[in-house]
PAZAPA-4460 file (N, C-alpha, C; in steps of 0.05 Angstrom, whole numbers, plus 32768, in hexadecimal, padded with zeros to 4 digits):
% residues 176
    n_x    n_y    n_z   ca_x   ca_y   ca_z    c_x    c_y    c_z   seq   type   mol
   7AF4   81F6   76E0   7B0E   81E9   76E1   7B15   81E2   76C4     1      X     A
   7B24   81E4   76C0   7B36   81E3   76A4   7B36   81C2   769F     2      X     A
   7B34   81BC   768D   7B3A   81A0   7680   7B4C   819D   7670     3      X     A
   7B58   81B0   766A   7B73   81A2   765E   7B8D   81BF   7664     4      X     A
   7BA5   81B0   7667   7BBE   81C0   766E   7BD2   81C6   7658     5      X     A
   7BE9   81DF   765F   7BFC   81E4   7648   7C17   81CA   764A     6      X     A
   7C25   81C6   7636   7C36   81A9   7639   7C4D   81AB   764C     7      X     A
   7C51   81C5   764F   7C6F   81C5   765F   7C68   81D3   7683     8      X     A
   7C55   81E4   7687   7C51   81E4   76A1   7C36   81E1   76A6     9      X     A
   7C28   81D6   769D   7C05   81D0   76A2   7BFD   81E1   76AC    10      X     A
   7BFE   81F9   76A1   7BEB   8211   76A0   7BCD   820B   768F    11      X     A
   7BBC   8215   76A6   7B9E   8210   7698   7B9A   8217   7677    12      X     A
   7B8B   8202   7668   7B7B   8217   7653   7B5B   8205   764D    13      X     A
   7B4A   821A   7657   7B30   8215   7650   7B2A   820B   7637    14      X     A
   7B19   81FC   763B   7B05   81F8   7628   7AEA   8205   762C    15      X     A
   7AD2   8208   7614   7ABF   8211   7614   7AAC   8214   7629    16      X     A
   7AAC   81ED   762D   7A98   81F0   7648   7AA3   81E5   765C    17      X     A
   7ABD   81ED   7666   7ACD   81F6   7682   7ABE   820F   7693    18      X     A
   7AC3   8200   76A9   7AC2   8214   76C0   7AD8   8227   76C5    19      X     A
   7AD7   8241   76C8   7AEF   8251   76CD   7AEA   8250   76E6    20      X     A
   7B09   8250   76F7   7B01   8252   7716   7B1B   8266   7719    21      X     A
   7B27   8278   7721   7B32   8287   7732   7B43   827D   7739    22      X     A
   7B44   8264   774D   7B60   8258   774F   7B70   824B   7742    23      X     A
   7B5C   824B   7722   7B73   823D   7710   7B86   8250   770D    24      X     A
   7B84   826D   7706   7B90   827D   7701   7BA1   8284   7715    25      X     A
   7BA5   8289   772D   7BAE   8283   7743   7BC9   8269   773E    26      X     A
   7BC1   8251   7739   7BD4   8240   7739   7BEA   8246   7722    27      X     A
   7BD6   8256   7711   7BE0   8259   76F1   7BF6   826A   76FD    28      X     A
   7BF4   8282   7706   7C0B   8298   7712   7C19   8293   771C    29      X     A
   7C11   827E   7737   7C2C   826D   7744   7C40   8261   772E    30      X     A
   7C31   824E   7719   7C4C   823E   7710   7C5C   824C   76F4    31      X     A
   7C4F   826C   76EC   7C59   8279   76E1   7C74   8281   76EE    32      X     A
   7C69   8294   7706   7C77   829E   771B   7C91   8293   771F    33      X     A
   7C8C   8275   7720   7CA7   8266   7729   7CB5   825F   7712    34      X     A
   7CA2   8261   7701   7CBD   8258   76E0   7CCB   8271   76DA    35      X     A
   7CC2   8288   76E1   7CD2   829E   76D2   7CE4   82A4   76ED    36      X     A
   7CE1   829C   7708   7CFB   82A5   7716   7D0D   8292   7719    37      X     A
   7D0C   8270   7710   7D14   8261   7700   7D30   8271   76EE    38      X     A
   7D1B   8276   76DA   7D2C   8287   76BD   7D46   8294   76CA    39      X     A
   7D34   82A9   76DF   7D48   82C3   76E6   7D5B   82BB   76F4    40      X     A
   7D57   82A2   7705   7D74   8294   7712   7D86   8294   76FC    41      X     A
   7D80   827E   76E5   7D92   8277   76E2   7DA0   8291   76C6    42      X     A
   7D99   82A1   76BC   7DA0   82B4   76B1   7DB0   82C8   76BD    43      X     A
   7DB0   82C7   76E3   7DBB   82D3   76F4   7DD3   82C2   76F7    44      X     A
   7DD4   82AE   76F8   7DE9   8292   76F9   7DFD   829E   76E7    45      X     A
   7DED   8296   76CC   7DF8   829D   76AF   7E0A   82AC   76B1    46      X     A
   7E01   82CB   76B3   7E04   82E8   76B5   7E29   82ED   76C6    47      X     A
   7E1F   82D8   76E0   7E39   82E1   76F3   7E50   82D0   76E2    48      X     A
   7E51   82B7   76E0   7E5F   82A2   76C9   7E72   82B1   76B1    49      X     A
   7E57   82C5   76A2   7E6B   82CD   768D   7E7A   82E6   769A    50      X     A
   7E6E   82F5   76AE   7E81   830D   76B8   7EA2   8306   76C3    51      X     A
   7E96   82E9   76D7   7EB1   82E6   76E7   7EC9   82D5   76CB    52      X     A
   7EB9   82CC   76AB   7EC9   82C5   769A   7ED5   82E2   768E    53      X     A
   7EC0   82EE   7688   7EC4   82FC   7679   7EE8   831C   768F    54      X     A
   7EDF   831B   76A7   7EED   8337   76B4   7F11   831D   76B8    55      X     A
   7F0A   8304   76B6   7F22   82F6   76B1   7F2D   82F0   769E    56      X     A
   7F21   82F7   7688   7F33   82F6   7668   7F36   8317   7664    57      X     A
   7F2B   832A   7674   7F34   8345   7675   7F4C   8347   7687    58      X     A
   7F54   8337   769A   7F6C   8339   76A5   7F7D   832F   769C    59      X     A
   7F81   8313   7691   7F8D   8310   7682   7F9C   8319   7668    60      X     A
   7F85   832C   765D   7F8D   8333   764B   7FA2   834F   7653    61      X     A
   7F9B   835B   7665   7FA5   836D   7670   7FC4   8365   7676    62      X     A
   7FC6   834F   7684   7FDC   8342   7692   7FEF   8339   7680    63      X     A
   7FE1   8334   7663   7FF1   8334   764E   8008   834B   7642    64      X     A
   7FEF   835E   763D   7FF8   8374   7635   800C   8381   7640    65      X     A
   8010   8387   7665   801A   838E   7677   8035   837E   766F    66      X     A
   8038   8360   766D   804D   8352   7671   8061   835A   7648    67      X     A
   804D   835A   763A   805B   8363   7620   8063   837E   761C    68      X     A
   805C   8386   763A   8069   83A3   7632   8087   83A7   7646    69      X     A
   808C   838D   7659   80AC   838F   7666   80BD   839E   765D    70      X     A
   80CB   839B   7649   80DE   83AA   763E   80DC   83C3   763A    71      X     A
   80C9   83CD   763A   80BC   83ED   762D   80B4   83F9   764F    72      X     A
   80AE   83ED   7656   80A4   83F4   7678   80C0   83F4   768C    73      X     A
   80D2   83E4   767C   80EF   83DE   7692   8102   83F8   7684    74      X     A
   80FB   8406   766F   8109   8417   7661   80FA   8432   766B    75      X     A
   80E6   8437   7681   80DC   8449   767E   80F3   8460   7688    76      X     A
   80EA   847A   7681   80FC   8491   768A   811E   848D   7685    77      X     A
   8125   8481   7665   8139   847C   7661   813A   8489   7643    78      X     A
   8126   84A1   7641   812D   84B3   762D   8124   84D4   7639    79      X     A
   8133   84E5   762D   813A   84F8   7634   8133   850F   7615    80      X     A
   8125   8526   7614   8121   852B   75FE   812B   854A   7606    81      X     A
   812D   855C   75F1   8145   8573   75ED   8132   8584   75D6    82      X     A
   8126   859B   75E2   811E   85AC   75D4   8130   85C2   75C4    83      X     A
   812D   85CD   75B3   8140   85E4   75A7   8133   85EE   7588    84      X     A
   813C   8606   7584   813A   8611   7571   8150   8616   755F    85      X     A
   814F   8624   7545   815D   862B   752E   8158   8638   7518    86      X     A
   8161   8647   7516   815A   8663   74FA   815F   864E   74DD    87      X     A
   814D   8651   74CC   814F   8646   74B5   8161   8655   74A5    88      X     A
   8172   863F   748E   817F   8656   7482   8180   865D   7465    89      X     A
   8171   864D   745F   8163   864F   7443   8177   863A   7434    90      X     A
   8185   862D   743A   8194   8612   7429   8185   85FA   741F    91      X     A
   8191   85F2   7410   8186   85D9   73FF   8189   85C2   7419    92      X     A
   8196   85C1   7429   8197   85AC   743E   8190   85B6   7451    93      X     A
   818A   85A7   746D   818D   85AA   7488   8194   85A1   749F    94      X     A
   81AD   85A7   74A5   81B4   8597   74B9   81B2   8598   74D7    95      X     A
   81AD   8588   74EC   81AA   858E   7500   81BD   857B   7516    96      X     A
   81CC   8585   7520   81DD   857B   7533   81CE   857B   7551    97      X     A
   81D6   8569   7560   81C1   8565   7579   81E6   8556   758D    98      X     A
   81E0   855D   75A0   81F8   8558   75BB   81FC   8536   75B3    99      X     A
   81EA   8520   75AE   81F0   850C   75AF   81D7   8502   7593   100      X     A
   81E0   84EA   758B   81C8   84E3   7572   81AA   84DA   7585   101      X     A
   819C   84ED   757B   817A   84DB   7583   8176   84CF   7572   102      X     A
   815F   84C4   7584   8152   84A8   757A   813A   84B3   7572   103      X     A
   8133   84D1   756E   8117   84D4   7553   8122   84F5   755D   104      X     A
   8110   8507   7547   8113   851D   753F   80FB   852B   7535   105      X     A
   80F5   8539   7540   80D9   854C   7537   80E0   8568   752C   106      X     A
   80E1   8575   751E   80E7   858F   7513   80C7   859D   750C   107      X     A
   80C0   85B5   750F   80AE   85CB   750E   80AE   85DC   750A   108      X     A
   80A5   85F8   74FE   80A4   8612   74FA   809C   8611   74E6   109      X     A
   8090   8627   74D9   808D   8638   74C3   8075   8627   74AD   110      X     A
   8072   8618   74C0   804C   860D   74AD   8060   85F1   74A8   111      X     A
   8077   85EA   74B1   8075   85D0   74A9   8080   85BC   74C6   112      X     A
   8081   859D   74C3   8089   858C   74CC   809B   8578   74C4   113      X     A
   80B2   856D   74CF   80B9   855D   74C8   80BE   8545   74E2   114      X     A
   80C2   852F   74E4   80C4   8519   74F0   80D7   8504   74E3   115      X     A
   80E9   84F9   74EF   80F7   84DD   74ED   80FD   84D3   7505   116      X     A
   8106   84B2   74FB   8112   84A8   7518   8133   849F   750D   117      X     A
   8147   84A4   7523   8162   8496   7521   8166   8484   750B   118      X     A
   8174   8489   74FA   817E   8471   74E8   8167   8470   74C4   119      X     A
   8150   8479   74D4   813C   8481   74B9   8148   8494   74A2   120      X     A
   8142   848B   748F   8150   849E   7474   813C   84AC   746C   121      X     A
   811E   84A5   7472   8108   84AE   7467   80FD   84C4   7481   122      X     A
   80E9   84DA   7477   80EA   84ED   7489   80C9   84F2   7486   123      X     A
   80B5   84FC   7499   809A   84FA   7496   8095   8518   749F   124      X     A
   808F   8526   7484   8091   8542   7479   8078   8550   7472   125      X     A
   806E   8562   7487   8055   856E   7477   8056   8587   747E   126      X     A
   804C   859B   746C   8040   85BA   746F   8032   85BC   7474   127      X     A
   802A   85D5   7476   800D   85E9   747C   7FFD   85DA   745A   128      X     A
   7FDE   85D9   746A   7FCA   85D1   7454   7FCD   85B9   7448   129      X     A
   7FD8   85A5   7458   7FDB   858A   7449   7FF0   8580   7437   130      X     A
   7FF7   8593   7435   8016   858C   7419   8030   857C   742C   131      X     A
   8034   856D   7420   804C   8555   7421   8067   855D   740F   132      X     A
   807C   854B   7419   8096   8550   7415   80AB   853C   7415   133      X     A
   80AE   8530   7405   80C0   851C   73FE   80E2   851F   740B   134      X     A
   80EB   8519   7420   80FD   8526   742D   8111   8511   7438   135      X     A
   8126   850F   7432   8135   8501   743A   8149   8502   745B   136      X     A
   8152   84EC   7464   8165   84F7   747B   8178   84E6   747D   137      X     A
   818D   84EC   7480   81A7   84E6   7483   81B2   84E8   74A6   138      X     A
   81B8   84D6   74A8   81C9   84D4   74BE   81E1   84CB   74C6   139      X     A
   81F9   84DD   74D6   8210   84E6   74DA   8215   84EA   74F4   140      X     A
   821F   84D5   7507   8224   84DF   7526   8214   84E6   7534   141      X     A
   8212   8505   7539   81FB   850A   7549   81EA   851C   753A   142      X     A
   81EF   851D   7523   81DE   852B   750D   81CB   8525   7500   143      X     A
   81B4   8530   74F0   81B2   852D   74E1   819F   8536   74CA   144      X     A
   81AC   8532   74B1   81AB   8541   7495   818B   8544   7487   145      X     A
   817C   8554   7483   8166   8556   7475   816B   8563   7459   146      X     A
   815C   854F   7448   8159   8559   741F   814F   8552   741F   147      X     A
   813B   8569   740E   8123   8569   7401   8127   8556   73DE   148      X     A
   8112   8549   73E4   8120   853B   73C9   80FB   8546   73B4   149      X     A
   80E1   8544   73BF   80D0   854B   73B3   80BA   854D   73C4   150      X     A
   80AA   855A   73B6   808E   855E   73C6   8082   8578   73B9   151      X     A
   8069   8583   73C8   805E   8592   73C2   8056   85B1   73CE   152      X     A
   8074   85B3   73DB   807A   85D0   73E8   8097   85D2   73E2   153      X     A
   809E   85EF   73EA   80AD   8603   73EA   80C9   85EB   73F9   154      X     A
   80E2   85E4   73EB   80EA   85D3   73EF   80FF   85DB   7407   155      X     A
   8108   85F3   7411   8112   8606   742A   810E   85FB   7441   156      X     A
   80E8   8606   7437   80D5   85FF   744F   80D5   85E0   745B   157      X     A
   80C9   85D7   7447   80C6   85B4   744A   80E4   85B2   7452   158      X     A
   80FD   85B4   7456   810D   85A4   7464   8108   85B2   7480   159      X     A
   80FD   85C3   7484   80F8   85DC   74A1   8117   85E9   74A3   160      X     A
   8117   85F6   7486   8133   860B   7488   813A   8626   7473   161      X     A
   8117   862E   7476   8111   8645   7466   8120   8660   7477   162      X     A
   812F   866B   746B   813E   8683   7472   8135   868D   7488   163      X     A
   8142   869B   7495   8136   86AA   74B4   811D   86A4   74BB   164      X     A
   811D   8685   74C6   80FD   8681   74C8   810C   866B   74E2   165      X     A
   80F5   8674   74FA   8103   8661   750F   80EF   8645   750F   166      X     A
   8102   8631   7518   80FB   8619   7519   80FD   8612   7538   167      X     A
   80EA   85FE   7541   80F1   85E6   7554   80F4   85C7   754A   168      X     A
   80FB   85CA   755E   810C   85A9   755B   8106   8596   757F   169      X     A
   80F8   8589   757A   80F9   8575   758B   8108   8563   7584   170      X     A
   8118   8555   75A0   8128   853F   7595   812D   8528   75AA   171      X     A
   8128   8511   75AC   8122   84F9   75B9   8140   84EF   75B4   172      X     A
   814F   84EA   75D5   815F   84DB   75D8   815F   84C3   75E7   173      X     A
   8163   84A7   75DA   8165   848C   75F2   8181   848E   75FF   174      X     A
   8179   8488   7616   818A   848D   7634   8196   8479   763C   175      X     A
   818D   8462   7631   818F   843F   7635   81AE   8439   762C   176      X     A
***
């Protein structure tokens, strides 16, 4: 039998000339046994605590999101977009007329891109291989005007109006 114990669950520890008996060890396991399913309660406690916090600041957050997006969700299916093409014609400008003014503009063909939105003067211009294009846009009713003002391609091209070269044109109209 053990003569002296550990401070927090009086688990045996021998001394020299202790008796070892079998059921110390025995008791030893029991009050192990019960401290670590102890532990696992309450880490199970824990565990569900932060889930049911944690899956409710995920709703919330959600419910946020959902609610800051009203206006954009109450607007759905209130744009309408208009594909078409056009032969380039090798001019210093380019203009493009559309049935009503959109509210953005995508142009394509011939290794390049261009992009604006309604009312933008500035235009987001790139070629084949990474080259950029300093490009201006003008807008006029339901038009509107592309110049090349600088960059580092073929200045035709970069407005997308290199001579007998066909273009597309995506074009985004609000319906609202």
């Amino acid at each position: 039998m053990s003569s002296k114990h550990t401070a927090n669950y009086r688990l045996c520890q021998w001394e020299e000339d202790d008796a070892v008996r079998r059921t110390d060890f025995n008791e030893d396991n029991v009050k192990i046994d019960g401290a670590i399913k102890g532990v696992d309660q309450r880490v199970d406690s824990l565990s569900a605590a932060v889930s049911v916090k944690a899956s409710a600041a995920a709703l919330n957050s959600l419910s946020a999101t959902v609610s800051g997006q009203a206006s954009t969700l109450n607007r759905k299916g209130n744009c309408q977009i208009s594909l078409s093409t056009y032969t380039g014609t090798g001019g210093e400008s380019n203009t493009i007329t559309f049935s009503r003014r959109p509210a953005a503009v995508f142009v394509t063909g011939y290794g390049a891109q261009m992009f604006t939105v309604q009312g933008n003067s500035s235009v987001l211009s790139h070629g084949a291989g990474g080259s950029s294009a300093n490009i201006a846009a003008a807008w006029s009713g339901n038009s509107v005007t592309f110049t090349f003002l600088s960059g580092q391609f073929d200045k035709t091209n970069a407005i997308c109006n290199a001579a007998n070269r066909t273009y597309y044109v995506i074009a985004l109209f609000d319906l609202s």
